[in-house]
N, C-alpha and C positions, 0 to 999 in steps of 0.2 A: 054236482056242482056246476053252476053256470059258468060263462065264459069270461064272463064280465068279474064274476067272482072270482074265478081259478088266476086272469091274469092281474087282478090285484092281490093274491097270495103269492102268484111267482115274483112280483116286483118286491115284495114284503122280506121272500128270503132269498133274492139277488143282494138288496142293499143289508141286508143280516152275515151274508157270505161274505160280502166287500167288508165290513166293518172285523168279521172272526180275520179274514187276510191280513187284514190292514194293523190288525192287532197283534198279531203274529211277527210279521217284519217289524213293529215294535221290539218285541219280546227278542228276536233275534239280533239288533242292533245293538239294546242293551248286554245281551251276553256279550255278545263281541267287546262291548268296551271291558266288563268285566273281566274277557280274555285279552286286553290289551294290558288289564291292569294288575292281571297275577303273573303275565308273560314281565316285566317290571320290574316287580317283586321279586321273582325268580333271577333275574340278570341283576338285581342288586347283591343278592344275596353271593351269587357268584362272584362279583367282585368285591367278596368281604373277605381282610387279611386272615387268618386264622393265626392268631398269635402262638410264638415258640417259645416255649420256656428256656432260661438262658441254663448254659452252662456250666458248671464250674471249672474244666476242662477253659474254657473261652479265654477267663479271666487268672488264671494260672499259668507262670511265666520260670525261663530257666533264668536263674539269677546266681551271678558270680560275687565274692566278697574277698578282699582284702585288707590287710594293714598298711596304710599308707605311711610315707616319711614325718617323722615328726610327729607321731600321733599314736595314742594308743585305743582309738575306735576304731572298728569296723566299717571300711570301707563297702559301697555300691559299685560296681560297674554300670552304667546308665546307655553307655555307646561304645562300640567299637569302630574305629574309622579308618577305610583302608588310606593311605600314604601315596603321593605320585612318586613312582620310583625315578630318582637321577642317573643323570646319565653315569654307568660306571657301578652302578648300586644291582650287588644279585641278591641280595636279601630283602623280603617285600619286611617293609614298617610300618608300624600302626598307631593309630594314637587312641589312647585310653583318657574316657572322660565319666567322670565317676564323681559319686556325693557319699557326705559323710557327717553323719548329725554327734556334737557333742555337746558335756555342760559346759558353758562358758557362764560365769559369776557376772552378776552387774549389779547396777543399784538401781532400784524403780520406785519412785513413788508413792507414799502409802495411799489407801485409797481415800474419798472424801470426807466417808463418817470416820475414819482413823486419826483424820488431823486433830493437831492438840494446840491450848492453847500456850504461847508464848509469853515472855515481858522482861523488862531489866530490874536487879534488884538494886538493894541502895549501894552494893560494893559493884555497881554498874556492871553484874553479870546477868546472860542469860541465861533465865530459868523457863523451865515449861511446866504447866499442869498437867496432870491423869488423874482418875482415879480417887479424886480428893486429894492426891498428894503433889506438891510441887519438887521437882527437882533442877539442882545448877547442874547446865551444859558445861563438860571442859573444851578448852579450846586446843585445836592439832594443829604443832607447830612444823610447821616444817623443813626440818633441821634434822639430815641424820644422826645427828651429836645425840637429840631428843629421843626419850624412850619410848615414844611412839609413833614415831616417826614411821619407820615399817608394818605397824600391826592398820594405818590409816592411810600408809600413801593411795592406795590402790582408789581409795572413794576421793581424795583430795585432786587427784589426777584427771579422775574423770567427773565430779561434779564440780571445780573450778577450773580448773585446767582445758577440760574438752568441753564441759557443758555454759562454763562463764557464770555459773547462778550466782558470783561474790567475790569477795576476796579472802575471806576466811571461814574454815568448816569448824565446826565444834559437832559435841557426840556427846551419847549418854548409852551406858551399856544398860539395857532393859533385862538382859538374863543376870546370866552367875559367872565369875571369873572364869569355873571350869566351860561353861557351856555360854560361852557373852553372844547377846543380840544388839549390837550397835545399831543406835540408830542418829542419822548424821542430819543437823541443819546446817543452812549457809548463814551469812549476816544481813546477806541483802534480802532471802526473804523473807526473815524473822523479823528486821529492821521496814519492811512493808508492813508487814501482820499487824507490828506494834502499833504502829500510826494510823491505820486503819480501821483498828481493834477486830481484826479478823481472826480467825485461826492458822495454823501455822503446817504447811506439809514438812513431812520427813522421809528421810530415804533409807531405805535398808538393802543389805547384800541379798542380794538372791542367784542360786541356780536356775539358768534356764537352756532349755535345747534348742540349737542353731544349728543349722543344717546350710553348708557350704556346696560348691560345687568344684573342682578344678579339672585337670589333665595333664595329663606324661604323654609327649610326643616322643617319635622316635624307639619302638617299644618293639622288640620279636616276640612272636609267640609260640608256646608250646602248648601243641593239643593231642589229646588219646584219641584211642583207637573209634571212640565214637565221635571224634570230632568238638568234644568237649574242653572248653578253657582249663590248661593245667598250671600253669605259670606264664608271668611275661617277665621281659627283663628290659630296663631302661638302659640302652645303649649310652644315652649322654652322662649318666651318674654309674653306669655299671653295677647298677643293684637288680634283681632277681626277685618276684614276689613273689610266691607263691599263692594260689588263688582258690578257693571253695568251691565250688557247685553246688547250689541248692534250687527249689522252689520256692517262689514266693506268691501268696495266692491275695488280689487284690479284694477282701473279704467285704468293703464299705461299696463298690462298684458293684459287685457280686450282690448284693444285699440292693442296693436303688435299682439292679437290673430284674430281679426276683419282685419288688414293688411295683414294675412298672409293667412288667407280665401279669400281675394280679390285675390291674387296673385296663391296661388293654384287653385280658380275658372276660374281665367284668362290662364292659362295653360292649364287647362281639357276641354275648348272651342274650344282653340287652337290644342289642340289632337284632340279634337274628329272632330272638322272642317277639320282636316285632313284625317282625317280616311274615313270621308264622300265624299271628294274629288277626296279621291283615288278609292273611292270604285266607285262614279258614272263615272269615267273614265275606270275604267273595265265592267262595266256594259254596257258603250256605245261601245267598241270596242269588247263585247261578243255579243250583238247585230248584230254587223255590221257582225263578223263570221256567228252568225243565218242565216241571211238574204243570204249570198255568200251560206253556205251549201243549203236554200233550192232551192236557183238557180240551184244547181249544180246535188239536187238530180231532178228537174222536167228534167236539159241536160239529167242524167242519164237514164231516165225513156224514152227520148226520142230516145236515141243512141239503149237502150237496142231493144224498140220498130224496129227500121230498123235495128239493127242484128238479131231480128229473124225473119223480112220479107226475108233478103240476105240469113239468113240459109234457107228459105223454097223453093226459088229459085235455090239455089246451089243444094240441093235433090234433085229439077222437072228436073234438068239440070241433075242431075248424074242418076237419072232414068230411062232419054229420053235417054241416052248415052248406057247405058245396053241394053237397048231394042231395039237398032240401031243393037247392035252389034248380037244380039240373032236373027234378022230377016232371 
């Protein structure tokens, strides 16, 4: 090979060498970012809460009960509260503050589709429809003298008296003498209904649960050997309760705490499923970099190899050249 030829072969795979190098710091660039972006991954993944399933221990509480004055439900203890002791006082006091749900009767409303219709007859009494049948409302006098005076004070009381809806109640028993469902209107709004030609509401007795709250101050207590409520006694009335111990386990808290562990667990799967997703996707495309760079270092190795046969040629060639010229 001539010289002229040899040194445009060596220039051929000088800029072939620059271009496999140049392709390589590529290839390793890229990995880097790749390893920036599974290093990422990793530190998110680390900072993922791993949800604890709740307890039922958590949500389960020592709960005291009593019979309070005046009452025959079952009493809550809600607080115990220590007392600042006066000057003079060796007995520490406490106050007891406590809830207590019972029936208390009222009269409500019937609902919308329940109202019926009203009117006055020709003996200028109120009557209502049902059912295809019309029946006359009696009127509740109120007059203990009156025989029903007692069996309707209690609705006259509260739906004129406290509520104002009139000035006079009337009633119609819907049941049976042994088992009666009264059901009560006023005048003022059967007297609206009529003139409006509306329907008419009525009110019946009903049981419902009220749940109060109070407290007895001034209270000593007695507790057993593990420190458990046994009795308090109300200094200021001089009565004595005796008190229960039980558990009471808060089962609708316990139940939204258990949904919401589903749901945070269901998330942290869903992350981390992701995070693993992404992660084997950089993995397979840092990979596939590996693979191109070692292809490209054995090119290297072999380019490098015939640039330094071309450089040992191009020497024999410039040395034979000298030594022409030296003859």
């Amino acid at each position: 090979m001539g010289l002229a030829a040899s040194q445009a072969r060596f220039l051929n795979l000088t800029a072939r060498k620059t271009n496999i190098e140049y392709e390589g710091q590529q290839i390793n660039q890229q990995r880097t970012t790749l390893s920036n972006q599974s290093a990422n991954l990793y530190n998110q993944m680390l900072t993922l809460k791993v949800p604890t399933q709740p307890s039922i221990d958590s949500y389960t509480k020592l709960q005291y009960t009593f019979v309070p004055p005046d009452s025959v439900s079952t009493a809550t203890v809600s607080s115990i509260t220590k007392q600042k002791m006066e000057e003079g006082e060796d007995v520490q006091k406490y106050t007891i503050h406590y809830t207590v749900t019972e029936d208390v009767i009222g009269f409500y409303p019937c609902e919308k589709d329940k109202e019926v219709t009203v009117a006055k007859d020709e003996s200028n009494n109120y009557t209502y429809s049902e059912g295809g049948g019309t029946f006359v409302l009696e009127k509740y006098t109120y007059d203990p003298s009156a025989p029903n005076y007692a069996t309707h004070k209690d609705a006259y009381d509260y739906l004129i008296d406290e509520k104002g809806f009139g000035d006079n109640l009337y009633y119609f028993n819907a049941g049976t003498e042994a088992s009666p469902q009264y059901r009560y209107f006023t005048d003022t709004q059967m007297n609206a209904a009529i003139d409006d030609g509306k329907k008419c509401v009525y009110y019946t007795s009903t049981t419902q649960k009220q749940t109060s709250t109070s407290v007895i101050k001034d209270c000593t207590l007695i507790r057993d050997a593990n420190n458990r409520l046994v009795s308090f006694t109300d200094t200021n009335e001089d009565i004595t309760y005796t008190v229960t111990a039980g558990t009471y386990t808060d089962q609708q808290a316990y139940d939204d705490a258990q949904n919401q562990y589903r749901y945070e667990t269901f998330l942290y799967e869903q992350t981390l499923g992701k995070i693993n997703a992404e992660t084997s996707v950089l993995q397979a495309q840092d990979k596939t970099l590996e693979l191109r760079l070692k292809q490209l270092d054995t090119e290297h190795q072999a380019v490098q190899t015939e640039v330094d046969s071309i450089s040992e040629v191009i020497k024999k060639n410039i040395e034979s050249s000298f030594k022409s010229f030296n003859a």
